[in-house]
Backbone as a printed PyTorch tensor [residue, N CA C, xyz], in Angstrom:
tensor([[[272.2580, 139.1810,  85.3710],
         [272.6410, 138.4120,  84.1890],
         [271.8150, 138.9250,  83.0140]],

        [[272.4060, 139.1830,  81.6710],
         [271.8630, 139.1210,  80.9520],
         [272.3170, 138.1380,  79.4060]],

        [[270.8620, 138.5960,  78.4660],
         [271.0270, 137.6120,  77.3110],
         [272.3200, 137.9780,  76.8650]],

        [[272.8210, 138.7570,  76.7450],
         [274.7170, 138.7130,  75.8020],
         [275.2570, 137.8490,  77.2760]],

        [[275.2100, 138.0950,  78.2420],
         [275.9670, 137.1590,  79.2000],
         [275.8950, 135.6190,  78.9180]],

        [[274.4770, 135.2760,  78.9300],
         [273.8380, 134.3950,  78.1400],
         [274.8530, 133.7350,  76.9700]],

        [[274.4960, 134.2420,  75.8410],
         [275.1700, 134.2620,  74.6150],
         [277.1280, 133.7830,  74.8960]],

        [[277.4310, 134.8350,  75.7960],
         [278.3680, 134.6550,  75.8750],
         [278.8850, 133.3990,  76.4870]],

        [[278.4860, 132.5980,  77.4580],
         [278.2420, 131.2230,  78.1120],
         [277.9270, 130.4430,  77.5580]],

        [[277.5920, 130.5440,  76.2880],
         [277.4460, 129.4930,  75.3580],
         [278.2670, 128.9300,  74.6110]],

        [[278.5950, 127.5850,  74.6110],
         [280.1780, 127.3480,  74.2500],
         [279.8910, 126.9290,  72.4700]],

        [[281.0340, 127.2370,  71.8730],
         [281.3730, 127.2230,  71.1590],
         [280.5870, 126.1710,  69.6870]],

        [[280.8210, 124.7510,  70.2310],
         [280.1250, 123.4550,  69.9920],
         [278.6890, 123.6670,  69.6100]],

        [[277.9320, 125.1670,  70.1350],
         [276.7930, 125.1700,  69.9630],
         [276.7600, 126.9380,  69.6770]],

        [[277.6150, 127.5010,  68.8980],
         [277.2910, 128.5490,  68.0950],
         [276.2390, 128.8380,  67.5380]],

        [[275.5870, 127.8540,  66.7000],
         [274.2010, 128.0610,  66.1790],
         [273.3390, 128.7050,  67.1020]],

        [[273.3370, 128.2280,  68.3570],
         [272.4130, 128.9100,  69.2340],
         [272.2440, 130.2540,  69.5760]],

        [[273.5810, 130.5230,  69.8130],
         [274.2820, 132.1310,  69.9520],
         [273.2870, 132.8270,  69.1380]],

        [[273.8120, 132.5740,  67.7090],
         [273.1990, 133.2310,  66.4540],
         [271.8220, 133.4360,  66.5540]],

        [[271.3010, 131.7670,  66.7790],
         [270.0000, 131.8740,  66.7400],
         [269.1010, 132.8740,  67.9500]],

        [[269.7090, 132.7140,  69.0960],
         [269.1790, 133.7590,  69.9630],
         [269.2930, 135.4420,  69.7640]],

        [[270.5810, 135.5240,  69.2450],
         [270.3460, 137.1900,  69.0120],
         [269.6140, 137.7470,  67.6650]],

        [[269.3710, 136.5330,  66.9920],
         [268.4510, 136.8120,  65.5140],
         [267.4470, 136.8910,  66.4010]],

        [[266.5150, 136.0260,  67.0660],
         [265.4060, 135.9400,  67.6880],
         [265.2210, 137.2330,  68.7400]],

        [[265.9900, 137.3310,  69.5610],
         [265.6220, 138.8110,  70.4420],
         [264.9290, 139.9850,  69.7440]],

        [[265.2470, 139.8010,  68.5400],
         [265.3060, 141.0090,  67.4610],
         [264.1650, 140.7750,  67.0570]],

        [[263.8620, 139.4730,  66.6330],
         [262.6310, 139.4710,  66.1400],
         [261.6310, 140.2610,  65.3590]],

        [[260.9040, 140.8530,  64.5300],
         [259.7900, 141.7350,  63.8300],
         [258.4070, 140.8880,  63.7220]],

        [[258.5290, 139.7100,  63.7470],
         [256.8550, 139.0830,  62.9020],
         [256.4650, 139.3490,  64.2870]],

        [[256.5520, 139.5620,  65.5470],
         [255.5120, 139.1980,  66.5540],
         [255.8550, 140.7260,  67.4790]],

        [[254.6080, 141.2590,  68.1260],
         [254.4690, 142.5010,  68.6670],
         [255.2660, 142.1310,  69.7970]],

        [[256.4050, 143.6180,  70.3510],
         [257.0510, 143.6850,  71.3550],
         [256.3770, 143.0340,  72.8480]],

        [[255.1670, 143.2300,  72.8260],
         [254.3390, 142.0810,  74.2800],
         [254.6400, 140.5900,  73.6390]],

        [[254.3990, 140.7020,  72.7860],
         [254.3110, 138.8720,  72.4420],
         [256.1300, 138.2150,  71.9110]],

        [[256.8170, 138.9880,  72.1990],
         [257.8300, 138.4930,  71.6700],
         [258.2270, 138.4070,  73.2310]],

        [[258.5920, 139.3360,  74.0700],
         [259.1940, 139.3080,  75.3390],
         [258.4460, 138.3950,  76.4770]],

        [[256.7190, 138.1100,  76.0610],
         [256.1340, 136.9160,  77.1930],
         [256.0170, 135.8380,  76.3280]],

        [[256.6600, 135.9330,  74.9520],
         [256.8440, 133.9600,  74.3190],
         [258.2630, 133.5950,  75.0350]],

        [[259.2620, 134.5810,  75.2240],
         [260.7030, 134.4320,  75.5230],
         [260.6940, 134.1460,  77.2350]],

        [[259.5680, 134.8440,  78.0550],
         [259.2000, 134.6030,  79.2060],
         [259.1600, 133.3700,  79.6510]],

        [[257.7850, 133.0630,  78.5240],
         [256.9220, 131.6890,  79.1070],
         [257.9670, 130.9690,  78.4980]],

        [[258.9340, 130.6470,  77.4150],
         [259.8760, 129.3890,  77.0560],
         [260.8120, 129.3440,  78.4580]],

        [[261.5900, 130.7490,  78.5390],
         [262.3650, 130.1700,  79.5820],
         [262.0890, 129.7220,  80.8060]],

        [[260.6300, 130.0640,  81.3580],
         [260.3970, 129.0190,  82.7590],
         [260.3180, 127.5930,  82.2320]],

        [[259.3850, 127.4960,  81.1110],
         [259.2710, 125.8400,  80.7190],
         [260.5420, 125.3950,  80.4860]],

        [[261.8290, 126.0700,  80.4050],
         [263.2680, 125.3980,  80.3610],
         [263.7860, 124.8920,  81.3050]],

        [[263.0710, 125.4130,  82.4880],
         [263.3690, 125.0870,  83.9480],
         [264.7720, 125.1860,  83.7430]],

        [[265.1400, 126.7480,  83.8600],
         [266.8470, 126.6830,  83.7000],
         [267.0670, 128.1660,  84.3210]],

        [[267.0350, 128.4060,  85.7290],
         [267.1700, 129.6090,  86.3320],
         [268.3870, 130.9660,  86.1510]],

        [[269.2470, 130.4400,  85.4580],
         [270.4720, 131.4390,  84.6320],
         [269.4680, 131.9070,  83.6940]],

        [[269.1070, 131.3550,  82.5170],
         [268.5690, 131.1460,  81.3480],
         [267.2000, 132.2970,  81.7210]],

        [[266.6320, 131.4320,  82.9530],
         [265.1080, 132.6900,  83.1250],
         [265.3630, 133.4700,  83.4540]],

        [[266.7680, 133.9410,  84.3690],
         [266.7980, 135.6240,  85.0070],
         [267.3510, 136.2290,  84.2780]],

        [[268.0410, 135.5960,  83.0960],
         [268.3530, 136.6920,  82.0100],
         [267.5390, 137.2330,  81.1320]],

        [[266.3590, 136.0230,  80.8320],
         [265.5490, 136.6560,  79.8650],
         [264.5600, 137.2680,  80.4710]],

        [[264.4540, 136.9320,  81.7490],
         [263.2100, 138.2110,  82.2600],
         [263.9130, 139.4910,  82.2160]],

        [[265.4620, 139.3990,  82.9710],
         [265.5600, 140.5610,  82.4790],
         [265.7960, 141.4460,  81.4610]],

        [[266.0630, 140.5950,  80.5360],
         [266.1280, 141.3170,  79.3430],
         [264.3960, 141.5790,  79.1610]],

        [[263.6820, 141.3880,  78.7860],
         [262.1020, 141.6850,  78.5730],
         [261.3220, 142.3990,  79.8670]],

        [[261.6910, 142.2730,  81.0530],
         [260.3830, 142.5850,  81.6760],
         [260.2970, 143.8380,  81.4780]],

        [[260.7730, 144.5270,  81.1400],
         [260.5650, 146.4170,  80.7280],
         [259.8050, 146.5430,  79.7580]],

        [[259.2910, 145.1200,  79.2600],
         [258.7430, 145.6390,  77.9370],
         [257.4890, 145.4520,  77.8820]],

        [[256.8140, 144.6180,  79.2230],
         [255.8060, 143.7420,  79.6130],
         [255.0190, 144.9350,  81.0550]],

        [[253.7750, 144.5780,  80.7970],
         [253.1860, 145.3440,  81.4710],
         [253.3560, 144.3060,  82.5580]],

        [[252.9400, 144.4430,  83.9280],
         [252.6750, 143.8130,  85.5760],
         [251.7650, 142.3840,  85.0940]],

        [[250.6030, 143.1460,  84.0960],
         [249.5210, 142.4480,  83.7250],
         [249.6470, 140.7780,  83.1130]],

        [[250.7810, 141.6150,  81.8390],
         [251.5640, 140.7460,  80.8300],
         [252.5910, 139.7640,  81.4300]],

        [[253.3650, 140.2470,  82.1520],
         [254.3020, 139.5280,  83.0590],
         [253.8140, 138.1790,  83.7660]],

        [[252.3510, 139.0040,  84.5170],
         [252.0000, 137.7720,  85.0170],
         [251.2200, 136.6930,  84.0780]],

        [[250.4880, 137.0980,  82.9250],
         [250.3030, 136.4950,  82.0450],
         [250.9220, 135.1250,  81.3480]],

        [[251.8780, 136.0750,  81.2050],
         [253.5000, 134.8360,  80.7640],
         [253.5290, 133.5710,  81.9060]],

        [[253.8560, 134.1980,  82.8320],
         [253.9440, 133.4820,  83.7250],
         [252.8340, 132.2530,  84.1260]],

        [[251.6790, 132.9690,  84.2150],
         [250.6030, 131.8530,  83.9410],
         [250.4130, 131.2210,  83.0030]],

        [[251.1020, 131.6180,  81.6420],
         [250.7180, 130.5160,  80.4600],
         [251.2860, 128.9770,  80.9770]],

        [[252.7930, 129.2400,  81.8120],
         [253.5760, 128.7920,  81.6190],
         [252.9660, 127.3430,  82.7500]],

        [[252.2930, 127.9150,  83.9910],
         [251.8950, 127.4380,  84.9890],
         [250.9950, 126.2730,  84.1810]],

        [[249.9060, 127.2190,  83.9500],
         [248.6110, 126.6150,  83.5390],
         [248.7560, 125.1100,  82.2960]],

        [[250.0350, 125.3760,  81.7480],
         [250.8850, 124.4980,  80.5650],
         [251.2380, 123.7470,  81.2620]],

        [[251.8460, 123.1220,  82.3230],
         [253.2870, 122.9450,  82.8300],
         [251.8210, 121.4660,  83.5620]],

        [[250.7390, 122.3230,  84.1470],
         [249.6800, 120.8860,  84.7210],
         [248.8620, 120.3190,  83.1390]],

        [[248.6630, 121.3250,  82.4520],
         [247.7780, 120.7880,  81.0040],
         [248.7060, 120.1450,  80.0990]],

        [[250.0560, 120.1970,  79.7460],
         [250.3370, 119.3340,  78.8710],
         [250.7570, 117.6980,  79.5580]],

        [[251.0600, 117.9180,  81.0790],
         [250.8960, 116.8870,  81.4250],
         [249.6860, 115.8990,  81.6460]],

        [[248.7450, 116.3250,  81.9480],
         [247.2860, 115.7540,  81.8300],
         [246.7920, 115.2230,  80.5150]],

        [[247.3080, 116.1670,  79.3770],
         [246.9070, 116.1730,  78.2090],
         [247.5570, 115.1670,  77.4230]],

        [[248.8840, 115.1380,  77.4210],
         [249.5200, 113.6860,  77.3630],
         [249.5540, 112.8670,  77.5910]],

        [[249.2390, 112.4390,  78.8870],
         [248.3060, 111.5140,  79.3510],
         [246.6950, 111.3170,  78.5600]],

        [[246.1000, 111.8550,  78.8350],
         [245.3160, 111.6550,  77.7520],
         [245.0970, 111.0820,  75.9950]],

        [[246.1270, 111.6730,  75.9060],
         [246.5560, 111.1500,  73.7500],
         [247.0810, 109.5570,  74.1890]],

        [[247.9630, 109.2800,  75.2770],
         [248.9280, 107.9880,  75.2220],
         [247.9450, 107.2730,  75.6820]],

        [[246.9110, 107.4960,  76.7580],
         [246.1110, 106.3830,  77.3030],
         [245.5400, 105.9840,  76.4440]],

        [[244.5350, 106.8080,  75.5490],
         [243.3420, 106.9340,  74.8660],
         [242.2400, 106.5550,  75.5580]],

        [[241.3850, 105.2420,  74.7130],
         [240.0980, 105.5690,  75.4580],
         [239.0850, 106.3710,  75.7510]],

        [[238.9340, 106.0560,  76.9620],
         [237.2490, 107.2750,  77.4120],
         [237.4960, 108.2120,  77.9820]],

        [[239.1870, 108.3860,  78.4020],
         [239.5320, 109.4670,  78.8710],
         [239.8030, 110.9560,  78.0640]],

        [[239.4910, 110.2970,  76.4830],
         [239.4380, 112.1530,  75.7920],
         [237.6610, 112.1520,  76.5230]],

        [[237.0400, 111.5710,  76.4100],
         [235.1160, 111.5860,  76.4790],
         [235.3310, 112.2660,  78.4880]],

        [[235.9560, 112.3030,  79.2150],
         [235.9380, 112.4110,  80.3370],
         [236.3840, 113.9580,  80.6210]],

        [[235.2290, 114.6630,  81.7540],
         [235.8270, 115.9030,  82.0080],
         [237.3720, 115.9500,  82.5330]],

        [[238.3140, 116.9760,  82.0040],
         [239.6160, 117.2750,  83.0010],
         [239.2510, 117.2370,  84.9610]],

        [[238.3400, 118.0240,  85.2040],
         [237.9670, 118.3200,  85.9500],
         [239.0420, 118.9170,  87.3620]],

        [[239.9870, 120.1550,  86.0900],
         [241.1040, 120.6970,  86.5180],
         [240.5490, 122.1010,  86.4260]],

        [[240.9890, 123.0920,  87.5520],
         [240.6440, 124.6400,  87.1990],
         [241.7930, 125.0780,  86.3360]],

        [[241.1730, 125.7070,  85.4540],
         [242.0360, 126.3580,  84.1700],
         [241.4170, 127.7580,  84.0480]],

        [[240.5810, 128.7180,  85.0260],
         [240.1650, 129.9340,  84.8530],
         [241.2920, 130.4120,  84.0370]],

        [[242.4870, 130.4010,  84.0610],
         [243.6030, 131.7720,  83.3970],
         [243.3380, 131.7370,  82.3090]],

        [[242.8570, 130.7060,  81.5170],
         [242.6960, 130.2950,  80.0030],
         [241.8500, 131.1620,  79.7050]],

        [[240.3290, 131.1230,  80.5370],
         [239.3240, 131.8630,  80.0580],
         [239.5040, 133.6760,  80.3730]],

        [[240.0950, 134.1090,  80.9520],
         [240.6060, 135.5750,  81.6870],
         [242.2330, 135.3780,  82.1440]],

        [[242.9880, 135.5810,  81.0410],
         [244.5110, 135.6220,  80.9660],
         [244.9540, 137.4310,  81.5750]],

        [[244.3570, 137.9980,  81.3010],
         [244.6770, 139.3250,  81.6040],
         [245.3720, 140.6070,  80.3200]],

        [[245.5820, 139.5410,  79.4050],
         [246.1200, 139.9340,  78.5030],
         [245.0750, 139.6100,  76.7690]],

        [[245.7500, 140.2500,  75.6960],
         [244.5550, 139.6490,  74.8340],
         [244.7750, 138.5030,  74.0380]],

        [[243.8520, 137.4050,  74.4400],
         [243.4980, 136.2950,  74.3180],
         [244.7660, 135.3830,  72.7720]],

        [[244.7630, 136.3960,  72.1080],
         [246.0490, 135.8480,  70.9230],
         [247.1540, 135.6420,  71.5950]],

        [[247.5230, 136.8900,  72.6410],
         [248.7550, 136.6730,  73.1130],
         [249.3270, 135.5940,  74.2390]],

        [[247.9530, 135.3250,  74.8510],
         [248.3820, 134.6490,  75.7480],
         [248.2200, 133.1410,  75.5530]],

        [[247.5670, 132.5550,  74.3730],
         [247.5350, 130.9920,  73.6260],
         [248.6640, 131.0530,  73.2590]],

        [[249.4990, 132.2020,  72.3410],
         [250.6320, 132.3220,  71.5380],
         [251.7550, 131.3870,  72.4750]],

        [[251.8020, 132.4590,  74.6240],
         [252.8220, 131.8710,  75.0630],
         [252.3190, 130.8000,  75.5410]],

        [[250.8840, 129.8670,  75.5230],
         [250.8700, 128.3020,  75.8660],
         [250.9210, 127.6510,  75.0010]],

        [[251.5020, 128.2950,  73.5720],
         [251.8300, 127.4840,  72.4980],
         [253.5270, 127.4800,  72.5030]],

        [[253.5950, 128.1540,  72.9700],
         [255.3090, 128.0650,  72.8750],
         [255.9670, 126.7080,  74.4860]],

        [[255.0630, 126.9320,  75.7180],
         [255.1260, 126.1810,  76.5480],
         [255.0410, 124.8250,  75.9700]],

        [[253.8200, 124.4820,  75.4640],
         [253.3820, 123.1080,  74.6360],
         [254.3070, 122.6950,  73.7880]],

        [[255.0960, 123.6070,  73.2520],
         [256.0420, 123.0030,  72.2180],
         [257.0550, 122.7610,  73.1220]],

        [[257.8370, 122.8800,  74.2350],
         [258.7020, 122.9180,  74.9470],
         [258.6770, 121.6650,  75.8370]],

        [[257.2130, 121.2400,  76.3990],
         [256.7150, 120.2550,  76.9210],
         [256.3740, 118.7520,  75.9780]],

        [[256.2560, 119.2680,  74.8240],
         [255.8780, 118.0790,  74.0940],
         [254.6160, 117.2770,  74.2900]],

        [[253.8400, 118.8390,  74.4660],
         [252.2270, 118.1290,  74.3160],
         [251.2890, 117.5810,  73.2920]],

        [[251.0260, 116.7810,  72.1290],
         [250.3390, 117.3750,  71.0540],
         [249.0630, 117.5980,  71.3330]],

        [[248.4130, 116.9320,  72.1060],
         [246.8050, 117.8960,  71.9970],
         [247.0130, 119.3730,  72.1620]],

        [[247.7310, 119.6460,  73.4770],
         [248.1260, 121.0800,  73.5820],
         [248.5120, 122.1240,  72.3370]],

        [[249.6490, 121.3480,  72.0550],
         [250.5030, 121.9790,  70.8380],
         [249.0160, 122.1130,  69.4370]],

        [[248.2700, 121.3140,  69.0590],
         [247.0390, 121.2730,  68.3900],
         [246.0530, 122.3330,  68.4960]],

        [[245.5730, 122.2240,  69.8780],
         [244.7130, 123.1910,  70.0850],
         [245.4320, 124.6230,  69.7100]],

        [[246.1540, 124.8600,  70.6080],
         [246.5600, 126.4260,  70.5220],
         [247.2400, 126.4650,  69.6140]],

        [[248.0620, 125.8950,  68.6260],
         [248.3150, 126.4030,  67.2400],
         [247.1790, 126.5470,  66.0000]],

        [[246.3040, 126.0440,  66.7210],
         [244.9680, 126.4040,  65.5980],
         [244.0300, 127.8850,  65.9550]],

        [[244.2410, 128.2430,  67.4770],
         [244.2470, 129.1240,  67.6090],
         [244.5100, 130.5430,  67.4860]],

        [[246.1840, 130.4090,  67.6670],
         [247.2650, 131.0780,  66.8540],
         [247.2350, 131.7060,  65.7020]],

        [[247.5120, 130.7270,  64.9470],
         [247.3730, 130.7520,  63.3610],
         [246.2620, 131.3710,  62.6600]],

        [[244.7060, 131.2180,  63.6500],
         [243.7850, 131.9060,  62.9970],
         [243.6950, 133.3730,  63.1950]],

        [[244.5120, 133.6320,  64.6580],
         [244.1100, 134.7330,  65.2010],
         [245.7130, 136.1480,  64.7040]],

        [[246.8930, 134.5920,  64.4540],
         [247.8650, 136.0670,  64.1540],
         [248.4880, 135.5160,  62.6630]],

        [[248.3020, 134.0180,  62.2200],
         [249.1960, 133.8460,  61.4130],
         [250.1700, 132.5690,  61.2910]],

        [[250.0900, 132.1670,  60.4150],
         [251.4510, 131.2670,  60.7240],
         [253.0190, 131.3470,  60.7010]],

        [[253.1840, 133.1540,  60.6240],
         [254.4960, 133.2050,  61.3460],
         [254.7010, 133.6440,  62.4260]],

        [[253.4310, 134.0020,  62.9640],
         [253.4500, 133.5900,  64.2790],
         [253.7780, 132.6490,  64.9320]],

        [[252.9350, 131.4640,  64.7880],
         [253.3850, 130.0260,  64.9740],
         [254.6720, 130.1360,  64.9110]],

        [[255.3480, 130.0310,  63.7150],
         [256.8720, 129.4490,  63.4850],
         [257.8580, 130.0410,  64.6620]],

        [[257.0280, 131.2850,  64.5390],
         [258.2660, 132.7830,  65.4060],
         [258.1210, 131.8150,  66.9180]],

        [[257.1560, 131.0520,  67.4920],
         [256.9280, 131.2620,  68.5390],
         [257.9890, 129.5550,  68.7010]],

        [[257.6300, 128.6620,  67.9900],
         [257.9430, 127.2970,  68.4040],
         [259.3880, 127.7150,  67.9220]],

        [[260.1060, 128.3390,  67.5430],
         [261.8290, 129.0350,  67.0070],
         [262.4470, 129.3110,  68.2180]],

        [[261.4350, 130.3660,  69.2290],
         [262.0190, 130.8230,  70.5630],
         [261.9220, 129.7400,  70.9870]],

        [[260.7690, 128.7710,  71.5480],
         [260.8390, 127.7820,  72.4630],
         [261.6990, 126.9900,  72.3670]],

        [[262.4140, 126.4540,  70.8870],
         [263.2550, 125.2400,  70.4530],
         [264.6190, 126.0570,  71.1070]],

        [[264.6540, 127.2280,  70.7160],
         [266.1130, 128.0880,  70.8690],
         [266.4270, 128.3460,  72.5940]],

        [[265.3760, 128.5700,  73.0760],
         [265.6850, 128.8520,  74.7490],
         [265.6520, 127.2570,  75.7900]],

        [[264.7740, 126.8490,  74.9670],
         [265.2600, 125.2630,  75.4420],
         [266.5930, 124.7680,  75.7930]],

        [[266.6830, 124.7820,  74.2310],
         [268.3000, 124.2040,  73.5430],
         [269.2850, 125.0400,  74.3570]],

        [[269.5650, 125.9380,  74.3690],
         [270.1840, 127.0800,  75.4030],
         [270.5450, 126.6030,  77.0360]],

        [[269.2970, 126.3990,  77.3790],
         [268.9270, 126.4020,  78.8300],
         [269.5690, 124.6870,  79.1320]],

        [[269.3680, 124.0040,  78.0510],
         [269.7750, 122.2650,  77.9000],
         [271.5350, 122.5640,  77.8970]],

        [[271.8430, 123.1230,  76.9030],
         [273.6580, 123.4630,  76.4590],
         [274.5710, 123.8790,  77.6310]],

        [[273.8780, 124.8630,  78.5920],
         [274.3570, 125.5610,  79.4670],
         [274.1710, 124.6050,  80.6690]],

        [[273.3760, 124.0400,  81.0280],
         [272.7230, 122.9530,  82.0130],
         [274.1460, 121.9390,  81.6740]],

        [[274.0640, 121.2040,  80.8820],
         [275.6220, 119.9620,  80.5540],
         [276.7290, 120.3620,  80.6540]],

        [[276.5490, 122.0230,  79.9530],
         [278.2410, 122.7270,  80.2510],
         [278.8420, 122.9630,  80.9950]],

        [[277.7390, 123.3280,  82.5390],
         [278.2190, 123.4580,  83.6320],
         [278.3540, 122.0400,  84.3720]],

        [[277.6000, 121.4410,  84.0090],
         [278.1610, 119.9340,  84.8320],
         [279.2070, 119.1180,  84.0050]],

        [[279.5910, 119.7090,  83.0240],
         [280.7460, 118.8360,  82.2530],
         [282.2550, 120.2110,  82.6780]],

        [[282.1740, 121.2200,  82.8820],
         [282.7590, 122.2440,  83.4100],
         [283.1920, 122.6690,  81.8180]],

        [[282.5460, 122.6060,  81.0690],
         [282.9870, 123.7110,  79.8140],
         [283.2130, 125.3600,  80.0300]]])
C-alpha cells in the first residue's frame, strides 16, 4: 500500500485531506529524517494499520535502521507518557511534586539527534492530546529548530490522524 493508494481511499467528503496530505509529503521546512519519522511516529499514534503501512512505506527509504527505530520509540515512549502525564495535569495536586517513577531511557539516548527525536514526541503528544507533553517538547522544538517546525509537525499529526479517523468510519460505513 501506498500514500497515493492512501489518498486515493479517501472519500470525497474529506478532499481537504487528500490535498492536505500530498502538500505535506512534500514538505521543505523540516529535513528529509524529520519529515519521514514525524509522518512515522503520527501514523502509529493513529493506530490505523492501512494508514501506517503506507506511510512507512512511503518513508522508510529515507530513514536510517537507527531513525526508524527512533520514530518508533518516540511513538512508544509517548503513547505511556502522555497518558501518565494527563493524568497528572487532570488530577493535580502532589502528583506534579511526585517522581514518574517510569523508565524513559529513549528520551535521554534516542539514537538519533535529540531535535529530531522531541520533534516526533511532539507530533505523538499532539495526536494524544497531552498538554504537559505537548508543552514540554514544543518548547524544546521551537528552541532547537523553530516554530515552523512546530507548525510543520502538529499539520502532519492533525492530517494523518484525520486520515487514519476518515478511512477507519469509511470502511465501517462501507464508503
Amino acid at each position: 500500500m501506498s500514500i497515493d493508494a492512501i489518498k486515493d481511499r479517501i472519500p470525497d467528503y474529506a478532499k481537504d485531506l487528500r490535498l492536505n496530505l500530498s502538500s505535506l509529503v512534500n514538505d521543505v521546512t523540516l529535513t528529509p529524517q524529520q519529515l519521514a519519522g514525524t509522518f512515522v511516529a503520527s501514523a502509529l499514534a493513529a493506530r490505523n494499520d492501512e494508514v501506517t503501512s503506507a506511510i512507512v512505506a512511503q518513508f522508510a527509504s529515507t530513514l536510517s535502521p537507527e531513525a526508524l527505530t527512533a520514530a518508533k520509540s518516540a511513538n512508544a515512549i509517548m503513547a505511556m507518557n502522555n497518558i501518565y502525564y494527563r493524568f497528572v495535569h487532570m488530577a493535580g495536586g502532589e502528583y506534579s511534586q511526585m517522581p514518574a517513577q517510569l523508565r524513559m531511557s529513549v528520551i535521554a539516548k534516542p539514537g538519533v539527534e535529540k531535535a529530531d527525536f522531541e520533534l516526533w514526541c511532539l507530533a505523538v503528544s499532539v495526536i494524544n492530546g497531552c498538554d504537559l507533553c505537548v508543552t514540554s517538547h514544543e518548547k524544546i522544538v521551537r528552541e532547537a529548530l523553530g516554530v515552523s517546525a512546530v507548525q510543520t509537525a502538529a499539520r502532519i499529526a492533525a492530517t494523518v490522524h484525520a486520515v487514519a479517523v476518515t478511512l477507519q468510519g469509511s470502511s465501517a460505513l462501507g464508503d
